[in-house]
C-alpha positions as a printed Julia matrix, in Angstrom:
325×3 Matrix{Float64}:
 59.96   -91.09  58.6
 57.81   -90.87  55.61
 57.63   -93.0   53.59
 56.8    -92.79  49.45
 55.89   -95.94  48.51
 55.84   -97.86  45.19
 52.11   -97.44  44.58
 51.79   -93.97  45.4
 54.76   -93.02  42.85
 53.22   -94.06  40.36
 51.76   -90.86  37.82
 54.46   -88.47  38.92
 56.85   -86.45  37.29
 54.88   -83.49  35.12
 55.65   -79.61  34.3
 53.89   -77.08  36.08
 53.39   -74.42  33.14
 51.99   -71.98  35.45
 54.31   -71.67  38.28
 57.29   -69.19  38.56
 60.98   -69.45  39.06
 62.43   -69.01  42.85
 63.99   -65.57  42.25
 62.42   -62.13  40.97
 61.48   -61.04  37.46
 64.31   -58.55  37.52
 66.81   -61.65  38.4
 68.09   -59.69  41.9
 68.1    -62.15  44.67
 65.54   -60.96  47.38
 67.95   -62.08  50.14
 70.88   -64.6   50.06
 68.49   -68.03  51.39
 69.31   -71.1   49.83
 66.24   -71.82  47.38
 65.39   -74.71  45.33
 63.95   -74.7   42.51
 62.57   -78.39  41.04
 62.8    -82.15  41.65
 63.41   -84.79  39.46
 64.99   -87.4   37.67
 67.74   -86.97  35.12
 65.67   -87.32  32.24
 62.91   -85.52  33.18
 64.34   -82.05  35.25
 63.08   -78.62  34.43
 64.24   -75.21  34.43
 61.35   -74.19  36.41
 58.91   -76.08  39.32
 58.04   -79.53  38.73
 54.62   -80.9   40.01
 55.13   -84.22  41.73
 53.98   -86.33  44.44
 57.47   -86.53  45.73
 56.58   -83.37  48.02
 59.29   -83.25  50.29
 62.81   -83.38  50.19
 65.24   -83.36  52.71
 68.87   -81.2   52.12
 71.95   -80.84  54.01
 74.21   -77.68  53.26
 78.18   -78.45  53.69
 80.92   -76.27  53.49
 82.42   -76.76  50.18
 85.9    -77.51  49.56
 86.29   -78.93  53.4
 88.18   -81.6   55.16
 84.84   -83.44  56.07
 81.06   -82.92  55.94
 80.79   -79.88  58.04
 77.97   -78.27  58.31
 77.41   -74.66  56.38
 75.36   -73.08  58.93
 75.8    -75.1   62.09
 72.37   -74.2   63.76
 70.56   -75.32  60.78
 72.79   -77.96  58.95
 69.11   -79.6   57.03
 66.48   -78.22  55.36
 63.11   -79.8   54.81
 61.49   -77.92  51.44
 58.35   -78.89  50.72
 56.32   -78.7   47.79
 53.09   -76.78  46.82
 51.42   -75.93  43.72
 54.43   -76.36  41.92
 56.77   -73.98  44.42
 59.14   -75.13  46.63
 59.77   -73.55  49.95
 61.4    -74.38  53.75
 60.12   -72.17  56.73
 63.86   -72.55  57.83
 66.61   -70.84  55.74
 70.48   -71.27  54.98
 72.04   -67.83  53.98
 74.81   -68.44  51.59
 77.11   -65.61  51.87
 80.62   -64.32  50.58
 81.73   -64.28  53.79
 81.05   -67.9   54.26
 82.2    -69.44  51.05
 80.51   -71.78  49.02
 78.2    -74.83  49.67
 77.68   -78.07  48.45
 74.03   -79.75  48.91
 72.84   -83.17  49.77
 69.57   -84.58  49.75
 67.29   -87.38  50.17
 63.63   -88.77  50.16
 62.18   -89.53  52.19
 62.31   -87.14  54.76
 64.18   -88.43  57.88
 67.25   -87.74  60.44
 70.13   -86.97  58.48
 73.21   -88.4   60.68
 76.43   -86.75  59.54
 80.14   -87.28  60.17
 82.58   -89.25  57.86
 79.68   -89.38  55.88
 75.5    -88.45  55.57
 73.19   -91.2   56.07
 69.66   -91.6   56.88
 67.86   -95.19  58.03
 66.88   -97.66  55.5
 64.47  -100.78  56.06
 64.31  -103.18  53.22
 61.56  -106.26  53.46
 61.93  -109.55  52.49
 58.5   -111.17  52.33
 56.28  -112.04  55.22
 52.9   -114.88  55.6
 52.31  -113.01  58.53
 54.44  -110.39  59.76
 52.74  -106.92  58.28
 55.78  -104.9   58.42
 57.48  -107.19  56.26
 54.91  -108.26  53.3
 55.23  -107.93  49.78
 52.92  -107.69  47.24
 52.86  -107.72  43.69
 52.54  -104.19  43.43
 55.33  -103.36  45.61
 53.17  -101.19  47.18
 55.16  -101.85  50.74
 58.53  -100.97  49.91
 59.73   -97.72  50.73
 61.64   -95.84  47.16
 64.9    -95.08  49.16
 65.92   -91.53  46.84
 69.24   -89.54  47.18
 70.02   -86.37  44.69
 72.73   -85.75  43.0
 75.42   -83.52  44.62
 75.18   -79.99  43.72
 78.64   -78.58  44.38
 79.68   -74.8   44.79
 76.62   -73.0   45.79
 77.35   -69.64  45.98
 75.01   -66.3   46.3
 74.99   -65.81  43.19
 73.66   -69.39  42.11
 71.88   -70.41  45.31
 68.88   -70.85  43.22
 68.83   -74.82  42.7
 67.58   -77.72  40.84
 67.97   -81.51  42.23
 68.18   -84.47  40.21
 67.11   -87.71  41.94
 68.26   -91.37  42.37
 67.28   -94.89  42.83
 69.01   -96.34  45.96
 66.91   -99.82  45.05
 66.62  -102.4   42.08
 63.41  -102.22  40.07
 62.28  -106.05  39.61
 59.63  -107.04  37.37
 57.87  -110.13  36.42
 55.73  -111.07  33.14
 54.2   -113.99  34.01
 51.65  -115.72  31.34
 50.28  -119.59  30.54
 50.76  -121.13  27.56
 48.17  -120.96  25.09
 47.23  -124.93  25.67
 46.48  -124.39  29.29
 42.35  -124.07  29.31
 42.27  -124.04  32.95
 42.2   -121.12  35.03
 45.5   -120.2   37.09
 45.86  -117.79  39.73
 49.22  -116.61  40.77
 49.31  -116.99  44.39
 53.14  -116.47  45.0
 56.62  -115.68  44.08
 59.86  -116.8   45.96
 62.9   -115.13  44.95
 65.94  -117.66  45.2
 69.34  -116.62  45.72
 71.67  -119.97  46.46
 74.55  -117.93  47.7
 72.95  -115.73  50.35
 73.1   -112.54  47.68
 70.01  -110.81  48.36
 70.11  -108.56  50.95
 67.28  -106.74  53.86
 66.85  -105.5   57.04
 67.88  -102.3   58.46
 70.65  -100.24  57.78
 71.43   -96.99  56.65
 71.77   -94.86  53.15
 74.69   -92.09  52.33
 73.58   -89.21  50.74
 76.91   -88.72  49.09
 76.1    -92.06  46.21
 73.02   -93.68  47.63
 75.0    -97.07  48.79
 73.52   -99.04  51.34
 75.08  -100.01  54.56
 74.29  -102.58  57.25
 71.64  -104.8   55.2
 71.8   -108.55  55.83
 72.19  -111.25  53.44
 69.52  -114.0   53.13
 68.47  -116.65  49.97
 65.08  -115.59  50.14
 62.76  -112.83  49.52
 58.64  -113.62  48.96
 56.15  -112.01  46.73
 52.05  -113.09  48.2
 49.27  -111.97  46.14
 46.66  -113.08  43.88
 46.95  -112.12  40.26
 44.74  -114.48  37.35
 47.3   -115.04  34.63
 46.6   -115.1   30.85
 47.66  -116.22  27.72
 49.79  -112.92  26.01
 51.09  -109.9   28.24
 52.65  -107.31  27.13
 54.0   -105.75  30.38
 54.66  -106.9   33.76
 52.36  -107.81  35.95
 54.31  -108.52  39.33
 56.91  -105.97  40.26
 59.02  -105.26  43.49
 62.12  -103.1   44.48
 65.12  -104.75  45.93
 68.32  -103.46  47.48
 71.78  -104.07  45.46
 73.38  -107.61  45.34
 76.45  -107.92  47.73
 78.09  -110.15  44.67
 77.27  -111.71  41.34
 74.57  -114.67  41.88
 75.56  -117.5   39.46
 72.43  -119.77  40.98
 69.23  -117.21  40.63
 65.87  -118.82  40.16
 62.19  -118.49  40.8
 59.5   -120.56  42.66
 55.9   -119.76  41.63
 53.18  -121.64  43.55
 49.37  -120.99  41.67
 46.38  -122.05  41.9
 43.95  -124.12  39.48
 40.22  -123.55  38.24
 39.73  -120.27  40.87
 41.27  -117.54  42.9
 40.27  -119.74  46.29
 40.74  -122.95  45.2
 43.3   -125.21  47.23
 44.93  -127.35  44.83
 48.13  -125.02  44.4
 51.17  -126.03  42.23
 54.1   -125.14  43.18
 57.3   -125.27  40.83
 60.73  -123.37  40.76
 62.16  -122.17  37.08
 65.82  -123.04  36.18
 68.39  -121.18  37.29
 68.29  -117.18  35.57
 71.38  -115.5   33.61
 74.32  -115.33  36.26
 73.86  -111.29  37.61
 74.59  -108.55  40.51
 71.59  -106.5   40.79
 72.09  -103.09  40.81
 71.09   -99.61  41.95
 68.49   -97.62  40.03
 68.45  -100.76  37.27
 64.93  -102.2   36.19
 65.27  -105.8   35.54
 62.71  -107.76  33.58
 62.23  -111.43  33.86
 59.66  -113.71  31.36
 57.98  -116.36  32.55
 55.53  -118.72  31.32
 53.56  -121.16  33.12
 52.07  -124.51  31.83
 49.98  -127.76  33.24
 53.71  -129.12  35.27
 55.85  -126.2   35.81
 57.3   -122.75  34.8
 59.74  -122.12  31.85
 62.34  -118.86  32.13
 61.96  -117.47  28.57
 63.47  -113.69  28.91
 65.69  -111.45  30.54
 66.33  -107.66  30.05
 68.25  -105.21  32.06
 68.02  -101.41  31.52
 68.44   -98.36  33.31
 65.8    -97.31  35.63
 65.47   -94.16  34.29
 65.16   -95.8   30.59
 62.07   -97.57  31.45
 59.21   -96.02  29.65
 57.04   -97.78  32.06
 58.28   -96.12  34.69
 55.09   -94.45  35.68
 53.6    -97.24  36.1
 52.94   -98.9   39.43
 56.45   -98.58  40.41
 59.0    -95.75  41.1
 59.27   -92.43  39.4
């Protein structure tokens, strides 16, 4: 699987002027292929290609208007498109005929083995914070975690309107972190760590699976912990985050949600670390393709909560920042 990671999606979503539409000048289909047109997200889709560094997406073509998730073309039932200069093409095609009905279309990033039957689902893995195990770290970038996307379902394909546009979504929480020092503080403090707290066993990792039908994830574990490492000098006024993650969707409300931050004094390597944990945040369920923002300032003893926000994902006029689309 390949994976698009938080770093990397970072600049993305922009109009290619100069490219052209999927179908001929004179508007005449050149044969009856499936074609698809742009990527994006709600806010931000086009009538023509979109440049992006999401370059690949992964479709499945269903029957539309059947009993379950059969196939269109059983020989080829996915279609990997990927993107160049703007175009979008597959070196495998789906014909959608008369004969055949109509289609509905599925689709996911990143690319991956599409499992199908009472529903489609591709593998998920969702970290939770590692010392020392590499293929579970996290950063403050969020650089490691893996933007789980599914599109939204375009329903009765036909060959007249086989010419497509798909609108992607976040399977994961946005998380984000402004962290400062109060103004008094004339020491220097390095952010070291950040220990997401869940007392009811809410947050959930591991591996499991995604459907492509409404992005919900299946087989995830719960656990009261999830751990941020990094090293991050913190200052006296921010005006943005500065430590971000993405997590998978709460399994319930968590009433007891706090935050332990562990820093260090005068320098980046120096070992006398403080370690404190904030009071407990606003009572919440964290939620699919949400961003949510949590204040935090730091003095000489300890940390103090000051601000939450929630928003959509899409909303976020940071969004192409460090993390996400």
């Amino acid at each position: 699987m390949r994976k698009l990671n938080l770093y990397t999606l970072t600049a993305l979503l922009a109009t290619c002027a100069g490219c052209t539409d999927s179908l001929p000048d004179n508007g005449e289909p050149s044969s009856s292929a499936l074609q698809l047109v742009s990527v994006g997200l709600a806010e931000t889709i086009q009538t023509r290609g979109i440049v992006t560094s999401i370059n690949q997406v992964k479709l499945y073509v269903a029957k539309a208007n059947a009993d379950a998730l059969t196939a269109y073309n059983a020989s080829t039932p996915t279609l990997l498109f990927t993107q160049s200069n703007g175009s979008w093409s597959s070196t495998a095609s789906v014909e959608i005929t008369m004969a055949n009905g109509s289609a509905d279309v599925y689709a996911c990033y990143p690319d991956a083995d599409i499992t199908s039957g009472s529903n489609l689902t591709i593998p998920v893995s969702v970290r939770k914070g590692s010392d020392s195990d590499e293929t579970q770290q996290l950063d403050f970038t969020g650089s490691q975690q893996t933007d789980y996307l599914y599109a939204t379902k375009q329903a009765g394909i036909t060959q007249t309107n086989r010419a497509i546009s798909l609108t992607m979504n976040h399977a994961l929480a946005k998380v984000s972190f402004r962290i400062d020092k109060e103004t008094d503080v004339s020491e220097s403090l390095y952010l070291k760590q950040i220990s997401i707290q869940s007392n009811t066993n809410k947050l959930q990792v591991g591996e499991g699976c995604m459907q492509l039908t409404d992005g919900v994830l299946n087989g995830l574990v719960s656990t009261s912990v999830v751990t941020l490492n990094g090293s991050k000098e913190l200052s006296t006024s921010l005006s943005s985050p500065n430590v971000s993650c993405l997590m998978a969707p709460m399994s319930a409300t968590e009433s007891v949600l706090s935050f332990s931050l562990t820093v260090a004094v005068g320098s980046e390597g120096s070992t006398e670390l403080r370690t404190f944990k904030t009071a407990s945040a606003t009572p919440i369920q964290w939620q699919a393709d949400k961003h949510y923002m949590y204040s935090i300032t730091v003095n000489k003893i300890g940390g103090i909560l000051k601000n939450f926000k929630v928003e959509d994902w899409k909303s976020d006029a940071s969004q192409d920042t460090n993390i996400g689309i």
